[in-house]
C-alpha positions in Angstrom: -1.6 11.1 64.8 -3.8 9.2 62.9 -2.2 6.8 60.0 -5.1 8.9 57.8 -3.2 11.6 57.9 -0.4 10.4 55.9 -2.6 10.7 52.8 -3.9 13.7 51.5 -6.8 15.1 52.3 -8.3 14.8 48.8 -7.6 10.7 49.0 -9.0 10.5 52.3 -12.0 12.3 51.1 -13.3 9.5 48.2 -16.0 7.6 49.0 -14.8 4.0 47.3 -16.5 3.1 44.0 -19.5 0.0 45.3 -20.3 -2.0 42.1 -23.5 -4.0 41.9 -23.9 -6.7 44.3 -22.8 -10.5 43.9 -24.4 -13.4 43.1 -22.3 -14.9 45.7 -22.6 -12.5 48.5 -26.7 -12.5 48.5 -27.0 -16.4 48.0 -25.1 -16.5 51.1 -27.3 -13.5 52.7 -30.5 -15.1 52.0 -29.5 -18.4 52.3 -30.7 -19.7 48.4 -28.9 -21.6 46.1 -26.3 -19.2 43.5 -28.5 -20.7 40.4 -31.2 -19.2 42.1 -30.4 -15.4 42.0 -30.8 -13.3 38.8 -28.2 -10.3 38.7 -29.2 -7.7 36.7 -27.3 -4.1 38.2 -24.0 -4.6 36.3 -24.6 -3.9 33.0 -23.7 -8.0 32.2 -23.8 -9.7 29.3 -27.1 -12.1 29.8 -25.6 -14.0 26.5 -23.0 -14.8 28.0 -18.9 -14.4 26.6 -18.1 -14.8 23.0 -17.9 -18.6 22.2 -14.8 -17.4 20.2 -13.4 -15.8 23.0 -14.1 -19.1 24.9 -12.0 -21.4 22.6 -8.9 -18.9 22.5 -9.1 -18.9 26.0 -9.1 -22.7 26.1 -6.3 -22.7 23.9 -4.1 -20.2 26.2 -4.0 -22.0 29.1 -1.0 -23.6 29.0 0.9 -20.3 28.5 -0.1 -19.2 32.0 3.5 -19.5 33.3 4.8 -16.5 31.1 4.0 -12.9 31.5 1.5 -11.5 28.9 3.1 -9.5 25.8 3.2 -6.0 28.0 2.7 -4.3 24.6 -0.4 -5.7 23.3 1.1 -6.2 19.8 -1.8 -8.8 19.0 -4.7 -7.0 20.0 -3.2 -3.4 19.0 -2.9 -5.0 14.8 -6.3 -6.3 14.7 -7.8 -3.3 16.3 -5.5 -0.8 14.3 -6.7 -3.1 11.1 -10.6 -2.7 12.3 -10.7 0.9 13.0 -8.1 2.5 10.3 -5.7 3.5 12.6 -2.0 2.8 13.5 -0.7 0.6 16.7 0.7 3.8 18.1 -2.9 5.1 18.1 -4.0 2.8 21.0 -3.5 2.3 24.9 -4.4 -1.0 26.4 -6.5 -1.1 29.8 -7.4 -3.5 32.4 -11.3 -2.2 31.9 -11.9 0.6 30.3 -12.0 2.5 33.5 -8.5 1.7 33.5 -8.0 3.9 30.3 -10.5 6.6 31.3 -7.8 6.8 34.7 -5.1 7.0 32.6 -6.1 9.7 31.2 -6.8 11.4 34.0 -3.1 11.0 35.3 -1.8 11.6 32.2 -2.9 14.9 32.1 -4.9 15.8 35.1 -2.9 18.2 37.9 -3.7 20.0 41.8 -3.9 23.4 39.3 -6.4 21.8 36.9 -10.2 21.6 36.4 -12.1 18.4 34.7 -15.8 18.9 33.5 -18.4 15.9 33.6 -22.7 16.3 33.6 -24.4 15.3 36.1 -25.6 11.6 36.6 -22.0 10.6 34.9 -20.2 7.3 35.8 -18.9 7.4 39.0 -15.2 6.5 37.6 -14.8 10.3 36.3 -15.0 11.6 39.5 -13.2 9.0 41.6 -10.1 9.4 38.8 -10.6 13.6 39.4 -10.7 13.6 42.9 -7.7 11.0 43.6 -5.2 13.9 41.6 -6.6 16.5 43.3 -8.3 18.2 40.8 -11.2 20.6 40.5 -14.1 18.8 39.7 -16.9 21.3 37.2 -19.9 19.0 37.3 -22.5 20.4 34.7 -26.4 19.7 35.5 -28.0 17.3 33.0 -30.4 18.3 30.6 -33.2 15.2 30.7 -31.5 13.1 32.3 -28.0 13.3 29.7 -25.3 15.3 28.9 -26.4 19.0 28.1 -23.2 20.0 25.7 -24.1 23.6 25.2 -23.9 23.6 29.4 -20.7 21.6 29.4 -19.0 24.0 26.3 -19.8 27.3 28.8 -18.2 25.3 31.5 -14.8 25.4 30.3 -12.5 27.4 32.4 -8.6 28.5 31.7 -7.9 25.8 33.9 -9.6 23.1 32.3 -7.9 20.6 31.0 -10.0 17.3 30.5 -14.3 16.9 29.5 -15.3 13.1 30.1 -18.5 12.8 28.0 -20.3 9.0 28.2 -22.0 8.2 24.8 -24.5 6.6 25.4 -24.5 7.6 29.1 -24.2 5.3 32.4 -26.3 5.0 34.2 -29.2 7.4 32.5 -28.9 5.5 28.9 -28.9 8.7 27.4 -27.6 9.2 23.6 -26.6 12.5 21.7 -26.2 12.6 17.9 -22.5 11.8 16.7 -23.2 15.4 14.8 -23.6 17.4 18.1 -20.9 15.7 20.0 -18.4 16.5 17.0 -19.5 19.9 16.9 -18.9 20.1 20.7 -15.3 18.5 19.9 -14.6 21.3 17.2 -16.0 24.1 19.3 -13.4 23.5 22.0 -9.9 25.1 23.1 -7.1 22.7 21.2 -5.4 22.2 24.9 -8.8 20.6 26.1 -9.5 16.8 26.3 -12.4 15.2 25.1 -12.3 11.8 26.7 -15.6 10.3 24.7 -16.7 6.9 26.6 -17.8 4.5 24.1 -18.5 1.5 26.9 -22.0 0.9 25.6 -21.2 1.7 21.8 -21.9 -1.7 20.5 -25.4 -1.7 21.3 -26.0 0.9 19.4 -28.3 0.6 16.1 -25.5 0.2 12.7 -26.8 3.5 11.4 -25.6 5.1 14.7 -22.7 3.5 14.8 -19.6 5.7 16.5 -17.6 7.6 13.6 -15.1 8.5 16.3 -12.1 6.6 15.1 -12.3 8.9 11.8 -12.3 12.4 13.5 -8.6 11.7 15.2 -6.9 13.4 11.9 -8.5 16.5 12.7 -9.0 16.8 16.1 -5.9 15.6 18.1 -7.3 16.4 21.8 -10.0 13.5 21.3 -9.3 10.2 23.2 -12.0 7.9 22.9 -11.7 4.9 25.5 -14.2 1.5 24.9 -14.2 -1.9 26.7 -15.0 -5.6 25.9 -16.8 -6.0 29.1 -20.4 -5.7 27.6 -21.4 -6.8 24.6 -18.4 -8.8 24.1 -19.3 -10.6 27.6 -16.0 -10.3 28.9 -16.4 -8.5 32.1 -14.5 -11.2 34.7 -11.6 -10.7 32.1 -11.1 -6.6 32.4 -10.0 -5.3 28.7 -10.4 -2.2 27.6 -8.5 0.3 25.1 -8.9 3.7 24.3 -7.5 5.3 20.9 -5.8 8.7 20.6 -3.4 11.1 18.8 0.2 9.2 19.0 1.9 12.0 21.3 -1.5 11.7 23.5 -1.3 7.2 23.7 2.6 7.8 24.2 1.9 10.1 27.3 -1.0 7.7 28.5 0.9 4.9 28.2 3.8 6.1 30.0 1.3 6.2 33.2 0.0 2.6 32.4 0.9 -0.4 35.0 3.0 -3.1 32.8 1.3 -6.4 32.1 -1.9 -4.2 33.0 -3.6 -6.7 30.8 -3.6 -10.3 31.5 -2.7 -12.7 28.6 -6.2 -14.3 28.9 -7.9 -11.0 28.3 -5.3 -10.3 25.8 -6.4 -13.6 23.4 -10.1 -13.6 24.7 -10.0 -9.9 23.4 -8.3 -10.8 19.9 -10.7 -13.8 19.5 -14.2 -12.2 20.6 -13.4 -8.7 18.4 -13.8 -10.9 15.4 -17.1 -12.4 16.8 -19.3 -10.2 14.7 -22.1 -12.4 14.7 -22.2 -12.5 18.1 -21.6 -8.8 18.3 -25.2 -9.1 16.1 -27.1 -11.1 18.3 -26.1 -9.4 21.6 -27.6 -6.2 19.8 -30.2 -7.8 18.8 -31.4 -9.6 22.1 -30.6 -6.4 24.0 -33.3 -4.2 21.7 -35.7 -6.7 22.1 -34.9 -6.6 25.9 -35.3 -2.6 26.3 -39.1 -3.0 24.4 -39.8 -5.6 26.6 -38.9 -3.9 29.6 -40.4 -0.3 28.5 -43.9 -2.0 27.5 -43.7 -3.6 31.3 -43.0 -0.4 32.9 -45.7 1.5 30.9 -48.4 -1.4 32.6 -46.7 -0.7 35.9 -47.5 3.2 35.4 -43.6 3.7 35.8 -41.7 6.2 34.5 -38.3 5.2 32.0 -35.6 7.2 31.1 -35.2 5.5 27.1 -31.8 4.0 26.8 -29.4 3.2 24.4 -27.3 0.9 26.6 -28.0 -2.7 27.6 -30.1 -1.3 31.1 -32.7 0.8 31.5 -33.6 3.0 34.5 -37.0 3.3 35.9 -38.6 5.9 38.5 -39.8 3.4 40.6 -40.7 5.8 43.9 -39.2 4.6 47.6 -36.4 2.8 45.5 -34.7 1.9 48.8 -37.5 -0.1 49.7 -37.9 -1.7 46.6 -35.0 -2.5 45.5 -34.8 -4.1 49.3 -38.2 -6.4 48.3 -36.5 -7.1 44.7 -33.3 -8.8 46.8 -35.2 -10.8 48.8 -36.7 -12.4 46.0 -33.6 -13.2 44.7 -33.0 -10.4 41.8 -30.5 -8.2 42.0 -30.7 -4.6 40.6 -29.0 -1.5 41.0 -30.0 1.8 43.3 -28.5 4.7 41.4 -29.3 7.4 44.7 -25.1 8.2 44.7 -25.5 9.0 41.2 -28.3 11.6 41.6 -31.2 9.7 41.3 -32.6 8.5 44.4 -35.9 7.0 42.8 -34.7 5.4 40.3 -32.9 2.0 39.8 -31.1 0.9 36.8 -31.8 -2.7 35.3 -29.9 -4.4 33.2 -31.8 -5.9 29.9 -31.9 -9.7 30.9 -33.0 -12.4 28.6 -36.7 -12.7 28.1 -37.4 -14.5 30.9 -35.7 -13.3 33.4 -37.5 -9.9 32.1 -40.6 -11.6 33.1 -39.0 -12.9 36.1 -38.0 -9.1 37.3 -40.9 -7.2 36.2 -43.3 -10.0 37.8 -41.1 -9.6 41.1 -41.5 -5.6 40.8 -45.2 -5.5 40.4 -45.4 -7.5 43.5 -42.7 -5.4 45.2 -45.3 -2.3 44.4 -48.4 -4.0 46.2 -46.6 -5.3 49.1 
């Protein structure tokens, strides 16, 4: 017998999660200098990390020696003081994939269904599919979340709805008015698990009025990270907020010390970074208009995007994604998500725009 057997056949069926490729691993494929490549298929900060989160982290590292505070108490009070909510409100996560997973285990059983559109982030159905679960996946409506589709999908059996706002890896955004009306309009034993990952880039008068709809709607758990806008992706924090009996349930699931004390003070510190928080926006909206106005002199197709990427219908995207690599730049094919024309680009700084669209034209001739 093979040792596969031993695991059931739903584990032995996932196709492992493959982020976007390293710096590290293509320098040493192509054999260029690290300072040389330009990554833009994770979703990265190209500011950089917080430069508060920088000097807390500075100031931590002596305290290495002593687990992290399993509880969070720290970063719970500042962001129960930030979004009008109480500590009990919150779970902590090492990412907020973490979170989203929690949920999933929390709740999730072999007798259950989960719903998520089409072109989701691959996360919901890796967490579904590792349970056991019945997977409902609901085809897109232009690319993003179709939420009249999703509401007829719901089954007796259903017991969680993960729903990306703005979506990964399509960029696509629905009105805080439709996705609360979606919330009210469903069965009280059904989960809406809202990902917020991308939230911060949103414009303020779009701002997510999530936080505020918990009083009313207990089956709403709303999970965001620090990982991109805050630019603390090599750190992993991530939290998600819910009704009390809903975090208590979530966290009873959760790893201790699933958060590292690093993350833990880099987290407190860069939270209170507004202006940074301002001039990642900022940069990144300048970055989407710069990349749209190159794709529209390329003759490419865009999905528009209110995340810090942008995908583009670039044709044989095997190829040119291939051509794009060996010039050093680093993107993202999206064909497991759906889309096999299309790659997703991260929203660089203004020259390494230039850098990548210069590097696609080229890739189109050749």
């Amino acid at each position: 017998m093979s040792l596969r057997e031993l695991a059931p056949a739903n584990v032995r069926a996932i196709a492992p999660y493959v982020p976007g490729k390293p710096i590290q691993e293509t320098a040493r494929e192509l054999g260029m200098p690290e300072a040389g490549i330009l990554k833009m298929a994770s979703n990265e900060s190209p500011l950089g990390p917080s430069p508060r989160a920088l000097a807390a982290i500075r100031g931590a590292l002596a305290d290495l020696h002593y687990y992290p505070d399993g509880s969070g108490y720290d970063l719970k009070r500042l962001l129960s003081q930030r979004l009008g909510l109480v500590q009990e409100n919150f779970v902590l996560g090492n990412g907020s994939n973490d979170v989203l997973e929690l949920a999933a285990r929390a709740f999730l059983t072999r007798e259950d269904s989960a719903i998520y559109s089409q072109h989701a982030f691959m996360v919901y159905p890796l967490a579904v599919q590792a349970i056991g679960a019945k997977a409902i996946v609901v085809p897109a409506r232009d690319y993003g979340n179709d939420l009249d589709a999703m509401a007829r999908a719901v089954r007796p059996d259903t017991k969680i709805i993960f729903l990306a706002n703005p979506n990964n890896p399509t960029g696509t955004f629905a009105p805080w008015s439709e996705v609360l009306a979606f919330l009210g309009a469903l069965p009280p034993g059904v989960l809406l698990v809202v990902d917020e990952a991308y939230g911060e880039y949103l414009p303020p008068d779009l701002a997510s009025p999530s936080a505020g709809w918990l009083a009313s709607h207990p089956n709403l758990v709303v999970a965001r990270t620090l990982s991109k806008a805050y630019g603390l992706a090599g750190l992993r924090v991530g939290y998600a907020f819910a009704h009390p009996e809903i975090a208590e349930l979530m966290n009873r699931v959760r790893q201790p010390f699933n958060v590292n004390h690093l993350a833990l003070v880099a987290a407190c510190a860069a939270l209170e970074d507004d202006e940074f928080i301002a001039k990642s926006r900022e940069a990144n909206t300048r970055g989407l208009r710069q990349l749209e106005k190159g794709f529209a002199a390329l003759g490419l197709e865009y999905i528009p995007s209110r995340g810090n990427f942008i995908t583009v219908n670039v044709g044989d995207a095997a190829r040119i994604y291939e051509r794009l690599l060996r010039e050093g730049i680093i993107v993202r094919p999206i064909a497991g998500y759906g889309l096999p024309k299309h790659l997703r680009v991260t929203v660089g700084l203004p020259e390494q725009n230039e850098r990548f669209l210069a590097a696609l034209k080229r890739a189109r001739q050749a």
